[in-house]
C-alpha positions in Angstrom: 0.0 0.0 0.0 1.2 3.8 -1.0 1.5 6.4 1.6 -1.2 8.0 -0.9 -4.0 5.3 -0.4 -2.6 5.0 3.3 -3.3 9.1 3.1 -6.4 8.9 1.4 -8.4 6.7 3.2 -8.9 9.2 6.1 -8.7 12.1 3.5 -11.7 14.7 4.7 -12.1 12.9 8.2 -13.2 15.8 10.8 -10.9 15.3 13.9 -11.8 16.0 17.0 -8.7 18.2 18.3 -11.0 19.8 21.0 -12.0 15.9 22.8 -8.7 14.1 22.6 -8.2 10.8 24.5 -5.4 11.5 27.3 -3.0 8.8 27.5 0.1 10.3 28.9 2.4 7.4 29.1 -0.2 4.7 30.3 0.2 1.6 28.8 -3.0 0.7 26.3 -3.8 -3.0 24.9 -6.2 -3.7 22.8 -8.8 -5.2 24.5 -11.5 -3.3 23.3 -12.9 -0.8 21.1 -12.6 2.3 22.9 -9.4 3.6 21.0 -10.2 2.3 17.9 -12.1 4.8 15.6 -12.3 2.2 12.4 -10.7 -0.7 11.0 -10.0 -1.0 7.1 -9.3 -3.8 4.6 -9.3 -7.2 6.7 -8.1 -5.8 10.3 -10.1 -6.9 13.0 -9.7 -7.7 17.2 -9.0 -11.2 17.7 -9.3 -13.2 21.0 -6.1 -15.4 22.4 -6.2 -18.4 24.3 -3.7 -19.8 26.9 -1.9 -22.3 26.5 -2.0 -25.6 28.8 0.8 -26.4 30.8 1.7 -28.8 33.7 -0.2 -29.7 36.6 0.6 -26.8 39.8 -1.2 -29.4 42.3 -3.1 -32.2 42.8 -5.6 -32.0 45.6 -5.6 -35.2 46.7 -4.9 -35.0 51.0 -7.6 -36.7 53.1 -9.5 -32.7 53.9 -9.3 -32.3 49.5 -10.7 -33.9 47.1 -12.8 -33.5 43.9 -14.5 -29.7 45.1 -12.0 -28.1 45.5 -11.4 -24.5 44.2 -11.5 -21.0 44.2 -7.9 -20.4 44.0 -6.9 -16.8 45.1 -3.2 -16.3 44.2 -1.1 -12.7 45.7 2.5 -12.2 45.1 4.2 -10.8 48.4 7.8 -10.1 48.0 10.0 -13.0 47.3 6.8 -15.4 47.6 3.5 -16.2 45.6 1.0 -17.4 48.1 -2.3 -19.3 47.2 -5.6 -19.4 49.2 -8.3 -22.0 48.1 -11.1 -23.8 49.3 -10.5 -27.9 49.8 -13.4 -30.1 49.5 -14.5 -33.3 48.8 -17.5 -34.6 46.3 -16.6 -38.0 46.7 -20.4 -38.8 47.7 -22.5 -35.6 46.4 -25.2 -36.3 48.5 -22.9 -36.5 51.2 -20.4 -33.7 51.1 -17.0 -33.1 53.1 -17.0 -30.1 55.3 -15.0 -27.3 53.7 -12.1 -26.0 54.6 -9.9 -22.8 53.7 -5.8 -24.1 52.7 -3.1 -22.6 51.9 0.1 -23.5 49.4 2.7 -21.6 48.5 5.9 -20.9 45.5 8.9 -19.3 45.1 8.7 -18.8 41.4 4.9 -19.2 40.7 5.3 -22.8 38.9 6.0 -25.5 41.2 3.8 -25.4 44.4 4.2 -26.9 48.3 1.4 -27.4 51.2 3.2 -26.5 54.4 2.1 -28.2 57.5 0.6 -24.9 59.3 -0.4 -26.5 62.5 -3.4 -24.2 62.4 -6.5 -26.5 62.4 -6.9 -29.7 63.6 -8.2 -32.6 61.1 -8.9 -36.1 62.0 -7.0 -35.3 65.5 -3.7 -33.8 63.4 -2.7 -30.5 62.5 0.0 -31.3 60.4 -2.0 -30.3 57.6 -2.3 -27.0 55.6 -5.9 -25.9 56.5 -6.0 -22.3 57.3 -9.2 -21.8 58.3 -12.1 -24.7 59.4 -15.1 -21.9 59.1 -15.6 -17.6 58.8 -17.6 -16.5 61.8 -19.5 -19.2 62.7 -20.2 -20.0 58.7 -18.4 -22.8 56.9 -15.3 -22.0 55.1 -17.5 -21.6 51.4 -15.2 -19.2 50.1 -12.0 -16.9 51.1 -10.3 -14.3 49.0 -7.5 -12.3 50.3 -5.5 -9.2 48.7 -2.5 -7.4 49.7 -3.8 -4.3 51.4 -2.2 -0.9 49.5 -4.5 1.4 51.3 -1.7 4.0 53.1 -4.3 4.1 55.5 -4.3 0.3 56.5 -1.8 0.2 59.7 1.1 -2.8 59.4 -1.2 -5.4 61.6 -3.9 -5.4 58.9 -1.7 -5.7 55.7 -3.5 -8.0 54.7 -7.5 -8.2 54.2 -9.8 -10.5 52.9 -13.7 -11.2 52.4 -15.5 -14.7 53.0 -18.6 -16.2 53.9 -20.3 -16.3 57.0 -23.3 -16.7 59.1 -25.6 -14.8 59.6 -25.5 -14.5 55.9 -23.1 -12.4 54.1 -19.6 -11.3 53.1 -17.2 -10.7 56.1 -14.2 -8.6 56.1 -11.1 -10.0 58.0 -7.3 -9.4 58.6 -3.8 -10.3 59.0 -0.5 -9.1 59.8 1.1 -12.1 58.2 -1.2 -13.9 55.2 -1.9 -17.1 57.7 -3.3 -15.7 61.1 -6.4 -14.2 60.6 -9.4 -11.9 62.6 -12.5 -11.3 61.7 -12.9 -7.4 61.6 -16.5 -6.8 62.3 -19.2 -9.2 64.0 -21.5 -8.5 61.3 -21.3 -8.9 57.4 -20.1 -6.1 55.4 -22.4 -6.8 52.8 -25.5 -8.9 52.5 -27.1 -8.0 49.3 -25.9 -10.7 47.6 -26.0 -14.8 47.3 -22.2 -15.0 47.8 -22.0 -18.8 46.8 -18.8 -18.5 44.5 -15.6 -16.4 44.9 -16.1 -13.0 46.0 -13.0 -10.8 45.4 -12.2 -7.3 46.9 -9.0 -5.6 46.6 -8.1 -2.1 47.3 -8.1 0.5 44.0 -5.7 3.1 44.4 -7.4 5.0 41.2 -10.7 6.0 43.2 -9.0 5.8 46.8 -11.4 2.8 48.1 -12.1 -0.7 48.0 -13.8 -2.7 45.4 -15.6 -5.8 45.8 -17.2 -8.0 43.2 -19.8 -10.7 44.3 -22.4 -13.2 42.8 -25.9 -13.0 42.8 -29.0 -14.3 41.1 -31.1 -11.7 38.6 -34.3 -13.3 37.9 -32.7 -16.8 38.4 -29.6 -16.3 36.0 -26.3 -16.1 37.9 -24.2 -12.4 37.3 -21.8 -10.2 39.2 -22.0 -7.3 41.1 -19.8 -5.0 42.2 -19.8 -2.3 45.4 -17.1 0.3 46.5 -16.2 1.1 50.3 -14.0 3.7 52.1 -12.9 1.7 54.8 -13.6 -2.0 54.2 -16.7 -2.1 56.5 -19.7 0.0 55.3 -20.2 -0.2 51.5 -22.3 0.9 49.0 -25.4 -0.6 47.7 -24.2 -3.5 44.8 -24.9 -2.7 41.3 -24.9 -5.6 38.7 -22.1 -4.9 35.6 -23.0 -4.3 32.4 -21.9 -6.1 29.3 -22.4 -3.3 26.3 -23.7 -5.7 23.3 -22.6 -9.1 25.1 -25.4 -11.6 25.5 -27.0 -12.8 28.5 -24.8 -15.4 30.3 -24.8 -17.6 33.4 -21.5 -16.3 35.2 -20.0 -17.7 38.4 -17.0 -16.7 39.4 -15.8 -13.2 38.7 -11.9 -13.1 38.7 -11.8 -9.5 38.5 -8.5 -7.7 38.8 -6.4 -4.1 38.0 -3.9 -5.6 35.2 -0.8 -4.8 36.7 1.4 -3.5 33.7 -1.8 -0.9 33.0 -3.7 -0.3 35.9 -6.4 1.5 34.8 -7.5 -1.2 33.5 -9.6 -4.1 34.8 -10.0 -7.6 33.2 -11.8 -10.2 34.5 -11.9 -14.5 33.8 -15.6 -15.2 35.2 -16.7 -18.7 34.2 -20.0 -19.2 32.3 -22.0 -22.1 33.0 -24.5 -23.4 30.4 -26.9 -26.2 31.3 -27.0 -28.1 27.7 -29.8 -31.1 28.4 -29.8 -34.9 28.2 -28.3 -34.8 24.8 -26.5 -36.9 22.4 -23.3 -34.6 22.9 -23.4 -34.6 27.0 -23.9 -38.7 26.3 -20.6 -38.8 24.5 -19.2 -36.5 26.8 -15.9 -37.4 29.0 -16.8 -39.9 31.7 -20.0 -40.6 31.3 -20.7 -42.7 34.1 -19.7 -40.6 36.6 -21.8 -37.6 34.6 -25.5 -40.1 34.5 -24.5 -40.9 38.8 -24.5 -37.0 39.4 -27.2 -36.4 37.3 -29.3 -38.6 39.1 -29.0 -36.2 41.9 -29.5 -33.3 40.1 -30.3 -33.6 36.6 -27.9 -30.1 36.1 -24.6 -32.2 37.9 -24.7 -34.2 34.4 -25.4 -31.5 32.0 -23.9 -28.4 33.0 -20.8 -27.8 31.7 -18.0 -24.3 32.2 -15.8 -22.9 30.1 -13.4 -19.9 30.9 -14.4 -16.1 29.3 -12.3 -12.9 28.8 -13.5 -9.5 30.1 -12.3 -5.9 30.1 -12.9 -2.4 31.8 -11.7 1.0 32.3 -14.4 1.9 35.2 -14.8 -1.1 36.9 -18.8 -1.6 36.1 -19.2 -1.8 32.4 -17.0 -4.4 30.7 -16.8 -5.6 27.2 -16.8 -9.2 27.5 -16.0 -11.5 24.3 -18.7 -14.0 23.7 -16.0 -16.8 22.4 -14.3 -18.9 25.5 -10.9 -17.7 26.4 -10.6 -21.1 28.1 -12.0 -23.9 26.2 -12.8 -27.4 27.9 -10.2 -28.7 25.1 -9.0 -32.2 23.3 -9.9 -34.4 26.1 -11.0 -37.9 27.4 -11.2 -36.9 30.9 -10.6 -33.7 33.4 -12.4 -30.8 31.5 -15.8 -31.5 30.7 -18.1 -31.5 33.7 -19.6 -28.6 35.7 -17.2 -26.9 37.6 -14.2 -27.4 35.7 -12.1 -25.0 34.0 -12.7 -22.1 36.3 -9.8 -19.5 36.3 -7.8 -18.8 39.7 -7.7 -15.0 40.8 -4.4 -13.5 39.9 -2.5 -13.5 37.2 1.2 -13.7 38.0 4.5 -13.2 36.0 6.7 -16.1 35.7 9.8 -17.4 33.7 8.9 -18.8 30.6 11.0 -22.0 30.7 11.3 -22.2 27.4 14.9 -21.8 26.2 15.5 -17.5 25.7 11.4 -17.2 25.3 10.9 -13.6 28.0 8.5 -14.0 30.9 5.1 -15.1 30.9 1.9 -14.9 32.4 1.0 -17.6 34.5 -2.8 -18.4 35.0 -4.3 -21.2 36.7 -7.5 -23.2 36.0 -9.4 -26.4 37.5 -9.9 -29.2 36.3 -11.0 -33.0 37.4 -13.8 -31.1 39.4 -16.7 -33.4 40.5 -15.2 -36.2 39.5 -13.6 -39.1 41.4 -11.3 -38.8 44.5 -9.5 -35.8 43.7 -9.4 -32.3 41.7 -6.3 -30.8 40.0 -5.2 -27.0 39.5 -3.3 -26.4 36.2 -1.4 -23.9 35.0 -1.4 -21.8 31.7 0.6 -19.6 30.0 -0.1 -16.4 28.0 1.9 -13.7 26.3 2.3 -10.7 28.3 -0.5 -8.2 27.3 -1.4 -11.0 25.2 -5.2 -11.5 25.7 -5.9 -9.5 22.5 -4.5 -7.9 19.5 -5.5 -5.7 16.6 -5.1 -8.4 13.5 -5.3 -8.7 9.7 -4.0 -11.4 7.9 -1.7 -11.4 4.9 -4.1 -9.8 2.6 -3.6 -6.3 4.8 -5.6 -4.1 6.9 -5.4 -0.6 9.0 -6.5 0.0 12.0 -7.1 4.1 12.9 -7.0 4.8 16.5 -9.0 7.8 17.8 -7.6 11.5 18.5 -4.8 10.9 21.8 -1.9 12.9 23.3 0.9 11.3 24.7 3.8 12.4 26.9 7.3 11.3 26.0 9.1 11.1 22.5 9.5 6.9 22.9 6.6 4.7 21.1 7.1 1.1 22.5 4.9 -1.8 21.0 4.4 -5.8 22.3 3.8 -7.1 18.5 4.4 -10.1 16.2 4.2 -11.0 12.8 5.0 -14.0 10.1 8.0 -14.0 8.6 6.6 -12.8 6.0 3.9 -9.7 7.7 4.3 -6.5 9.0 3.8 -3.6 10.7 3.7 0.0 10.0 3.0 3.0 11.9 2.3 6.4 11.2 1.1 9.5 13.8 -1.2 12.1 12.1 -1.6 15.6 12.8 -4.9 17.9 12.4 -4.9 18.2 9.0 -4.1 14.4 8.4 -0.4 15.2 7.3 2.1 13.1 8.6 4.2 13.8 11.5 6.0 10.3 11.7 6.2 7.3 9.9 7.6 4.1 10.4 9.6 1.6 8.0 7.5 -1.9 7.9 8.6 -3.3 10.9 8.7 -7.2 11.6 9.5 -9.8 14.0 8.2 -10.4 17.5 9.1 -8.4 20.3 7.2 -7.3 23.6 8.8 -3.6 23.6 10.4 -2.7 20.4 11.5 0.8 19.8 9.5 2.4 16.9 11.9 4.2 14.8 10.8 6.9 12.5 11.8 6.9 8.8 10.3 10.2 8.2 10.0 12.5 11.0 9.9 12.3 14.5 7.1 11.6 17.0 8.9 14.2 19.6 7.3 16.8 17.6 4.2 15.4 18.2 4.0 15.1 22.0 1.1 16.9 23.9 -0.3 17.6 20.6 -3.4 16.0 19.6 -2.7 13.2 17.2 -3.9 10.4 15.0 -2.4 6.9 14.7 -2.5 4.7 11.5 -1.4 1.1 11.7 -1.0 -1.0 8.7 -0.8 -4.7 9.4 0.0 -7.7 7.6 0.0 -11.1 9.0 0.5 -9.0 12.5 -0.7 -8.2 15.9 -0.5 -5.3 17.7 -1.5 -6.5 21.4 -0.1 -3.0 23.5 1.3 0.4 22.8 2.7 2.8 25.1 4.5 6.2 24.7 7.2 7.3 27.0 10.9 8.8 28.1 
């Protein structure tokens, strides 16, 4: 393509110098569409999918078993620690009693239950149950976060919300991640049916704490999400929005700030879809085990839960892709019944382990759930800022982002391309004339240094600007402008 046609096709386009998007030196992936103005030719947002990787743990001790989940995973220093609730579904009808445990890592990959001596099981605590119930209310579900509040004194670095009796979230905290207190004898919030993960962290961007929590509206599971000053009184929940997303049973939330752009939030809930007695479900992985459940409760058999993608930049209204981020996969076993393939809360960097591959992002999922004597968590990998990417194929495409001023003179993008793709770049000014231009870059690179073949994007900063990309057999997953 000829910078003329690359010219021409926003030729007469009225820019909006007086409304420009701010974005500083932030960090933006695309995600969503809410810097894209248009796409040309054959560029489009495409979806990526993790890819499976070894086992992280097998819950197999005596107090596990084939229920467990809701894995909440924090990095603290040094140490990645994981919180998760361990029970067994051996006999559905007759359930374990849950418990709250505790595992930890040094690199985020390979995983150890330390004996805690915390709570006594089978008359032993050499175990690695944290917690046997939350205020009076069994141990359902427990999701803690590193406190970054300045206010929060050094005793309660560490919070967390649960389940308790009477019914409701509770708020509790610790000065070291495995002794906790329960901060208030009575829930924090109630309007809700809490039975999933609940998350709360703290969100530095609006100075208070967010929770998200399930609840039914008109019998179809969805998330809600409140704010509070001080971790005790909140406000009133509000269910998220989904702009042009279709109704969807959601259970877990898995909502979090992305840490390498923090004004944005994505979130992995799982969507659960009842499919019938059909001939699919019949020639689905372990049937046996599926008809036995089912006999219970007709949904145990033909339920099954898949991972999903979601995105925000306030925190309530998220674009969610309708295609699984995590499908069930290629399997004879381990995926395919309710309650598998729900995605631990956080995402974590990790080495790659792959010869001179960069770091990676780790995510963890369930799987074996409901099923025999035990349940498994397993990890994933993902490129970083990799969960979408402005795409066209070989046959070409643009993509036009919408009026932005930057800070800094330094244009850094996380993109690949084929051998035989590319990538170029241009920054437009008011009139549509070109301030900078790129050569057609290619390769694969999570930062690379755009440099200019005709002008210079310094000229350009705190100016209100266009950006053309031209791709070919490329991705464009992040941008960000800088020193």
């Amino acid at each position: 393509m000829t910078r003329r046609s690359l010219l021409g096709s926003l030729a007469g386009a009225a820019f909006a110098a007086d409304s420009p998007i701010h974005l500083g030196s932030r960090r933006e992936l695309l995600v969503d569409d809410f810097l894209i103005e248009r796409f040309t030719g054959q560029a489009r947002l495409r979806l990526h999918h993790p890819e499976r990787r070894e086992i992280a743990l097998v819950h197999d001790a005596p107090w596990e078993g084939s229920g467990t989940g809701y894995h909440k995973i924090i990095r603290d220093g040094d140490k990645f620690r994981m919180y998760y609730k361990a029970w067994s579904l051996k006999d559905p009808k007759r359930p374990s009693k849950l418990h709250i445990a505790y595992a930890e890592s040094s690199d985020g990959i390979r995983w150890t239950k330390p004996d805690l001596g915390l709570v006594e099981f089978n008359g032993s605590r050499r175990n690695n149950i944290l917690l046997a119930e939350v205020h009076g209310g069994t141990a359902h579900d427990f999701s803690p976060f590193i406190d970054s509040n300045p206010k929060a004194g050094a005793g309660a670095k560490y919070k967390a919300v649960g389940y308790g009796k009477p019914h409701g979230l509770y708020a509790l905290h610790s000065s070291n991640g495995l002794h906790w207190k329960v901060m208030s004898e009575t829930p924090i919030i109630t309007d809700g049916k809490f039975d999933t993960q609940n998350i709360a962290f703290f969100d530095p961007s609006i100075g208070k704490y967010r929770a998200y929590i399930r609840d039914f509206d008109n019998n179809r599971r969805d998330i809600k999400t409140c704010v509070s000053d001080d971790f005790i009184h909140w406000t009133r929940p509000e269910w998220l929005s989904y702009v042009g997303a279709p109704p969807e049973q959601l259970y877990v939330n898995q909502v979090q700030r992305y840490y390498r752009a923090p004004h944005l939030y994505v979130g992995f809930p799982a969507r659960y879809t009842d499919r019938g007695w059909t001939e699919s479900a019949r020639q689905l992985p372990e049937r046996e085990a599926r008809e036995k459940r089912a006999a219970i409760t007709t949904r145990y058999g033909t339920t099954v839960t898949d991972g999903l993608f979601m995105s925000s930049r306030d925190g309530k209204s998220f674009h969610r892709w309708d295609e699984a981020f995590l499908r069930p996969g290629l399997r004879t076993r381990h995926n395919w019944s309710y309650g598998d393939n729900y995605i631990a809360c956080d995402l974590i960097e990790t080495a790659s382990g792959e010869d001179d591959q960069p770091n990676v992002l780790s995510l963890f999922a369930t799987e074996s759930y409901f099923t025999g004597d035990e349940s498994r968590l397993r990890r994933y990998t993902l490129r970083i800022d990799g969960f979408a990417s402005a795409f066209a194929p070989l046959g070409g495409g643009e993509l036009i982002i919408k009026p932005f001023v930057f800070e800094g003179a330094r244009l850094g993008i996380n993109y690949s391309t084929s051998g035989g793709g590319s990538l170029r770049i241009q920054l437009l000014g008011t009139g549509d004339e070109v301030l900078a231009e790129s050569e057609a870059m290619y390769g694969d690179a999570l930062d690379r240094t755009v440099m200019w073949t005709r002008g210079d994007s310094a000229r350009a900063a705190g100016k209100p600007v266009r950006m053309r990309v031209e791709l070919k057999d490329a991705d464009l997953f992040s941008f960000q402008f800088g020193a």
